[in-house]
C-alpha positions in Angstrom: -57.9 192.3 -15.2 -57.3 188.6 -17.0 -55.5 188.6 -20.6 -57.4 185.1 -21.3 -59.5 184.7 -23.7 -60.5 181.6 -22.9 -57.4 179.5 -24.0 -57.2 177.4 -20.5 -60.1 175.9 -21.3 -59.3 174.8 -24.7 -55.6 173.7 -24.5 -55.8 172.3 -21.1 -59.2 170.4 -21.5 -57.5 168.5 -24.2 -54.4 167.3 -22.3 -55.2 164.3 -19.9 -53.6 164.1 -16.8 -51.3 161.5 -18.0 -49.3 163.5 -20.4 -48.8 166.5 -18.1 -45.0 165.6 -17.3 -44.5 165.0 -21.1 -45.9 168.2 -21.4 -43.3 169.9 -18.7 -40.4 168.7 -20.5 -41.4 170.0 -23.8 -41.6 173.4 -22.6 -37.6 172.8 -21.4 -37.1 173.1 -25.4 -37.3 176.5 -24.8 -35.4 177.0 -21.2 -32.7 178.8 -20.8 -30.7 175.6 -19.8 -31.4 173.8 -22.5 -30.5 176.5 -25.0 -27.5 176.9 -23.6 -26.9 173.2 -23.9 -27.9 173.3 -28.0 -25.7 176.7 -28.7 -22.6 174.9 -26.9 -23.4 171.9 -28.9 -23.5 174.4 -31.7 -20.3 176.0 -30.9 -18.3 172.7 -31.2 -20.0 171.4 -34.3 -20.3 174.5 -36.7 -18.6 177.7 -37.4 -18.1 179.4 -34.3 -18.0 183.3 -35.0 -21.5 182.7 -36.5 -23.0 180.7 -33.4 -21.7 183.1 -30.6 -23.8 185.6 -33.3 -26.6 183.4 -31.7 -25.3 183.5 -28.9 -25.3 187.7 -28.8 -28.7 187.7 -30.3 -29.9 185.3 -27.7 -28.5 187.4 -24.8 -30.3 190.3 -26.3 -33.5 188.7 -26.9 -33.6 187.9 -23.1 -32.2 191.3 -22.0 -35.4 192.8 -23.8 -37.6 190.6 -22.1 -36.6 191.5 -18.8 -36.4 194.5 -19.1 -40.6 194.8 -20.5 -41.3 192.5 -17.9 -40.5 194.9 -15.0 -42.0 197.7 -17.4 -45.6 196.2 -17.7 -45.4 194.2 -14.7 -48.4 191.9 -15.5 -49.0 188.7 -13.0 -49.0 185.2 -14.6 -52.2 183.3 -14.5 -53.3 180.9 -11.9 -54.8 178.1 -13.8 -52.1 174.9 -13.5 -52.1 172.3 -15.6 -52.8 169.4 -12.6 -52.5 169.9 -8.7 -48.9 168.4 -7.8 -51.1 166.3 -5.6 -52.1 164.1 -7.9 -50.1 163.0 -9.6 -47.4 159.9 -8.7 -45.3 160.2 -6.1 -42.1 159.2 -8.4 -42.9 161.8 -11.0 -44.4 164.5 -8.8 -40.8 166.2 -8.2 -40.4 166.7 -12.3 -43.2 168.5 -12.6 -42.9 170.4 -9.3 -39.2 171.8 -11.5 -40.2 171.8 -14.7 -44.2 173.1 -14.6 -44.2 176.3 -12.5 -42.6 179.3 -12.6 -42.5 182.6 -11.2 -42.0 186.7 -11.6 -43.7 188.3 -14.2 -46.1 187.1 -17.0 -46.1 189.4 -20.0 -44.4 188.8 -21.8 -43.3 185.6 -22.0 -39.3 185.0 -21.5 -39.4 181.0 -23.2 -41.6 182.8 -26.3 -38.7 185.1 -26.7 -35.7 183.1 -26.0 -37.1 180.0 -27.9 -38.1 182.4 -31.4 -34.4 184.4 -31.1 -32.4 181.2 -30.6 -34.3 178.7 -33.2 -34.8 181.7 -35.9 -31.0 182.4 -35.7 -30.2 178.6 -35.5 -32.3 178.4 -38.7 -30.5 181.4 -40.4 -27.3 180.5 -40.0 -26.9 176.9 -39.9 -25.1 175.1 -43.0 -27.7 171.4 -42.2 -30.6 170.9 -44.8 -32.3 173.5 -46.4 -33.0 176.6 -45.0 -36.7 176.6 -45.3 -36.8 173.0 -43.8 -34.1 174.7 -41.4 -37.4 177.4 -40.6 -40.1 174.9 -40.4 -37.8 173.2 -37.7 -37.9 176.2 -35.7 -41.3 177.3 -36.4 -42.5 173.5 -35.0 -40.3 174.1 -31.9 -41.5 177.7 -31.5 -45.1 176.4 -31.7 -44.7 173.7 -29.3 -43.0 175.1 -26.5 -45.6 178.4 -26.5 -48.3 176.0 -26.7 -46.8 174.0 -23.3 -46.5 177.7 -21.8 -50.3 178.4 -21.8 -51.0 174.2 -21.0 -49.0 174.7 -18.0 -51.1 177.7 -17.1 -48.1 179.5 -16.5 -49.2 182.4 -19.5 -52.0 183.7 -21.0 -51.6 183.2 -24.6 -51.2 187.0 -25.2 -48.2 186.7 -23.9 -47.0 183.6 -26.0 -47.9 185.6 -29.0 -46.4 189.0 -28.0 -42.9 186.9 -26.9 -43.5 185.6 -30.8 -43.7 188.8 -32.3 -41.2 191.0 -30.2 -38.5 188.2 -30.8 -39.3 188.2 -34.4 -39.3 191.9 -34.8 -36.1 192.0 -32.3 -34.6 189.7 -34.7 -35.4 191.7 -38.4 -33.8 194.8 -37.0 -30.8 192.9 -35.5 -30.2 191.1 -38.5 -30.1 194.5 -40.2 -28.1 195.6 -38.1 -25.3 192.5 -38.0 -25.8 193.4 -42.3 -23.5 196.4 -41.8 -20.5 194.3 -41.0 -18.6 192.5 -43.6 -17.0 189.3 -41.7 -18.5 186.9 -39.3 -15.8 187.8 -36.7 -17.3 191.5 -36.9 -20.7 190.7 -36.8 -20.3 188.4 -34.0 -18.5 191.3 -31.9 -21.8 193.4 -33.0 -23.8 191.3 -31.9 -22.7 190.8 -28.5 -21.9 194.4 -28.1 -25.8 194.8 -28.6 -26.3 192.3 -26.4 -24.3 194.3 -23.3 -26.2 197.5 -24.0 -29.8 195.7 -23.9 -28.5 194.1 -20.7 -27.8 197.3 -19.2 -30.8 198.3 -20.1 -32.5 195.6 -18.5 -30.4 196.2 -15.1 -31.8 199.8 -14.8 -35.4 199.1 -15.9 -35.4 196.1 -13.2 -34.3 198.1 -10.5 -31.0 195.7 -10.9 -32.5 192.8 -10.3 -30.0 189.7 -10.0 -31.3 187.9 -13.4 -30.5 191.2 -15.1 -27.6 191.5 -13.5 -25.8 188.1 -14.3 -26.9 188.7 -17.7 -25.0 191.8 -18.0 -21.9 190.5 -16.3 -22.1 186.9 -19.0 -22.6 189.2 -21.8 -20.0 191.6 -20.6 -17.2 188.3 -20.8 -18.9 187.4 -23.7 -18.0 190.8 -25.4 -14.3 191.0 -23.6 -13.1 187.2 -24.8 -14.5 188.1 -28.1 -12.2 191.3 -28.4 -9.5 189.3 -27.3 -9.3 187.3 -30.4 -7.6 189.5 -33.9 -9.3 186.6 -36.1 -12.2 184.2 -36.4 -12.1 181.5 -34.3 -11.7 178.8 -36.6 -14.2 176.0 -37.8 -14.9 172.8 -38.0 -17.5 172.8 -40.4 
């Protein structure tokens, strides 16, 4: 049974062929790869305890989503963007890696990781002001769920669920990570949440190997962060 509503037609009737590619690498805003990229940028640049915080929340933002992925099981849509076919030979190959993916669709995993790691970004990040810190996120948040149902790679039911579980993920976590006095202490916290969603997310998988490095990252992440009796110290 389809989740659309009729969104394919809409979004992707308004995109010309042309900008598809530009299109593809939008939705890497949200990738996995190139979050990982912006929180090590992060890392070097502001106070660390408080971005490896990010870093935990992240983990566990993607640990969740992997774990109700396996749970609800729901296929992605068939509805791409463009055929690979026609478009140019020199840029075919970008969008063949950056348009498709696989596994399943509900809900969606760049929703998720995109909300967690902006929202965070946006809460604990000294630049600007914090509500031009939000409306950041919130454009980059919009952006990379709209490319997600361009593609045709989710329905937008699952853009907006990814949304909302992030954001609800986040208000309890942030609760949470309230109990703790220091940012050396909520950091620990939150990468100690971060290993018990990941476990989670290895059993409801059936261990699956996504789940699985996950655990292992955010089982270092948790050991090197017990290894240190202070803050790490900062630069900004």
């Amino acid at each position: 049974m389809s989740r659309g509503v009729g969104e394919f037609e809409l979004v992707q009737g308004s995109i010309p062929d042309s900008l598809a590619v530009v299109v593809a690498l939008l939705t890497q805003l949200g990738d996995v790869w190139f979050v990982a990229l912006l929180l090590a940028a992060a890392f070097v640049r502001f106070d660390r305890d408080r971005i490896v915080t990010v870093v935990g929340l992240t983990m566990g933002a993607i640990a969740l989503v992997i774990a109700l992925k396996y749970a609800f099981a729901l296929p992605r849509p068939d509805r791409p963007l463009v055929e690979l076919e026609t478009l140019p030979s020199l840029i075919r190959p970008v969008y063949e890696l950056t348009a498709h993916a696989s596994g399943y669709g509900f809900p969606s995993g760049h929703a998720v990781v995109t909300t967690a790691a902006y929202l965070s970004l946006a809460e604990v990040l000294p630049a600007s002001t914090r509500r031009r810190r939000y409306a950041v996120a919130a454009s980059i948040i919009a952006v990379v769920g709209l490319s997600r149902v361009a593609l045709g790679v989710h329905y937008l039911v699952d853009v907006l669920a990814g949304i909302g579980l992030s954001v609800a993920f986040l208000a309890v976590a942030f609760r949470f990570l309230s109990r703790y006095r220091t940012p050396g202490e909520q950091r620990t916290a939150a990468l100690g949440l971060a290993v018990g969603l990941a476990f989670v997310s290895v059993v409801a998988s059936g261990a699956h190997v996504d789940a699985l490095a996950l655990f292992v990252v955010s089982v270092a992440f948790f050991g090197l962060s017990l290894s240190f009796d202070r803050p790490w110290s900062t630069t900004a």
